[in-house]
C-alpha positions as CSV (number, residue, x, y, z in Angstrom):
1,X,-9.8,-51.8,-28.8
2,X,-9.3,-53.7,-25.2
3,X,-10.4,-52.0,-22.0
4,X,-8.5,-52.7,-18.7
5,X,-11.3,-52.7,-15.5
6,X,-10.5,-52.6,-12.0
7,X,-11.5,-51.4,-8.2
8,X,-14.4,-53.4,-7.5
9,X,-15.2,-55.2,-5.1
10,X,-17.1,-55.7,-1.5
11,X,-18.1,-52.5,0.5
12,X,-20.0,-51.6,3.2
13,X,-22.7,-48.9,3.2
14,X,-21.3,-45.4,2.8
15,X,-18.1,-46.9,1.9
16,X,-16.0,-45.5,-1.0
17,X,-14.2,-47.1,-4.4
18,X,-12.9,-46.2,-7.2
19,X,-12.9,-48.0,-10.1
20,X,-10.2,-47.1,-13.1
21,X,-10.5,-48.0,-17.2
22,X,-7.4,-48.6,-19.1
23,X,-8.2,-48.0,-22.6
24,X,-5.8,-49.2,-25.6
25,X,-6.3,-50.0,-29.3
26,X,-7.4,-46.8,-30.1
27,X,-6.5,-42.8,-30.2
28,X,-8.6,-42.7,-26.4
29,X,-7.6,-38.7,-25.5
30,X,-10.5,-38.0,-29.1
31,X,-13.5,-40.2,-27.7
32,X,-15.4,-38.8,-24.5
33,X,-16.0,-42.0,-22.4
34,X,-18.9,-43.0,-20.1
35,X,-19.5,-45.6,-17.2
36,X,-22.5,-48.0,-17.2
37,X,-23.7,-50.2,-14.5
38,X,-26.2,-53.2,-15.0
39,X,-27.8,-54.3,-11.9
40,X,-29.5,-58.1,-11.0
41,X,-32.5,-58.2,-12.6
42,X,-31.9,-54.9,-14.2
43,X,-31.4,-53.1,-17.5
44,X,-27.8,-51.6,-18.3
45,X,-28.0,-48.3,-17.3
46,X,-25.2,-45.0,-17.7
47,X,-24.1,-43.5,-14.9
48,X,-21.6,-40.7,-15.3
49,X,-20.2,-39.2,-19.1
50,X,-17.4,-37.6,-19.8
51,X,-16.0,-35.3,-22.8
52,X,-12.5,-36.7,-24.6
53,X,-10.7,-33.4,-23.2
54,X,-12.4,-33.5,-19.9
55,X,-14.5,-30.5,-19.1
56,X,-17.9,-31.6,-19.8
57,X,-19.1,-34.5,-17.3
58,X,-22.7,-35.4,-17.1
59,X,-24.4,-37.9,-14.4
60,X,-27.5,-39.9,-13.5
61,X,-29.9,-38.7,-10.9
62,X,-29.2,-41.6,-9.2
63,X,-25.5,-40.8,-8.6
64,X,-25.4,-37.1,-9.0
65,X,-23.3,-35.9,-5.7
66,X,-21.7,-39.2,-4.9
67,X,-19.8,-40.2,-8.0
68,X,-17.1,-38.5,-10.0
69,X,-15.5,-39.2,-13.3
70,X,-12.6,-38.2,-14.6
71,X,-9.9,-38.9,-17.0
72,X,-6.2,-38.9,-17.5
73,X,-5.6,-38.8,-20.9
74,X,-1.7,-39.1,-20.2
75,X,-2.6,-42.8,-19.1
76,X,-5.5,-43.5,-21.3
77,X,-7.8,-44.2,-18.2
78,X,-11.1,-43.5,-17.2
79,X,-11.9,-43.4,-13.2
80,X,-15.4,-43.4,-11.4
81,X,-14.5,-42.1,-7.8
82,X,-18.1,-43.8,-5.9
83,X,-18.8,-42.1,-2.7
84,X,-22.0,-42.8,0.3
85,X,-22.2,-46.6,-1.5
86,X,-25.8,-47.8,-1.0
87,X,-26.9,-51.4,-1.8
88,X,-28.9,-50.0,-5.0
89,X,-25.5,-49.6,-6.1
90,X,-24.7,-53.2,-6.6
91,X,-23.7,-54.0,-9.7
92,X,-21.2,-54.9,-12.7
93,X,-19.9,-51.9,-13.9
94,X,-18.6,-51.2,-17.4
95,X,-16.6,-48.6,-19.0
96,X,-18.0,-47.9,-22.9
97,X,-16.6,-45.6,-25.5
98,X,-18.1,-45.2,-29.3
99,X,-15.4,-45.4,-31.9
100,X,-16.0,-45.5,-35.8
101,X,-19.5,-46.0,-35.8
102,X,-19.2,-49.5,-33.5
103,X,-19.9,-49.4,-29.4
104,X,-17.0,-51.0,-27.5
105,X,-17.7,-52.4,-23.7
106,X,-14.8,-53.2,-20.9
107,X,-15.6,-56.7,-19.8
108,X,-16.9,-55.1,-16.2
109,X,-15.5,-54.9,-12.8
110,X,-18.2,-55.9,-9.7
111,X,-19.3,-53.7,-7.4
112,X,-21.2,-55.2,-4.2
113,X,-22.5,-52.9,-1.5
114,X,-23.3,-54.7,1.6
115,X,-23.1,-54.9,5.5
C-alpha cells in the first residue's frame, strides 16, 4: 500500500489549495478514505471522510463549509479542495485508509497558512 501526497504548501489567509492522494497497492475504489491533519503541538485530528463509491462525505466542525473531499476512483485519488484558509489550518496533512484490519497513512503534504 503506498500513498502519493501533494498540493501543499504556503498560503495566505482566505487563500485556496487542494491537496490530491494517489493510492496504489491496494483495490482503492472498496475502501472509503479520510483526510487527517496534525497541527504543532497538536493531536492528529480527521478532517473530512469519504465513502469508497463516493456519496457519503462527512466533515469536522472545524472545516465544515470550507473543505471538500472527493474522489476519482478512475485515478485511485483522494482530493481535499481547502477553501477561506485560516492560520488554525496549519498543518501536515495525511490521507488514511483502513485495509484488512491494519491502518495505512500517506507520508503527509504541509500546509502553512500565513500572511
Amino acid at each position: 500500500v503506498h500513498f502519493a501526497e501533494s498540493g501543499g504548501g504556503l498560503v495566505e489567509p482566505g487563500g485556496s489549495l487542494r491537496l490530491s492522494c494517489e493510492a496504489s497497492g491496494f483495490p482503492f475504489n472498496d475502501y472509503g478514505a479520510s483526510w487527517w491533519r496534525q497541527g504543532p503541538g497538536k493531536e492528529r485530528e480527521q478532517v473530512a471522510e469519504i465513502s469508497s463509491d463516493g456519496r457519503y462525505r462527512k466533515y469536522s466542525d472545524s472545516v465544515k463549509g470550507r473543505f471538500t473531499i472527493t474522489r476519482d476512483n478512475r485515478w485511485n485519488t483522494a482530493y481535499l479542495r481547502m477553501d477561506s484558509l485560516k492560520p488554525e489550518d496549519t498543518a501536515a496533512y495525511f490521507c488514511y485508509v483502513r485495509y484488512q484490519v491494519a491502518d495505512w497513512w500517506g507520508s503527509g503534504t504541509q500546509v502553512t497558512v500565513s500572511s
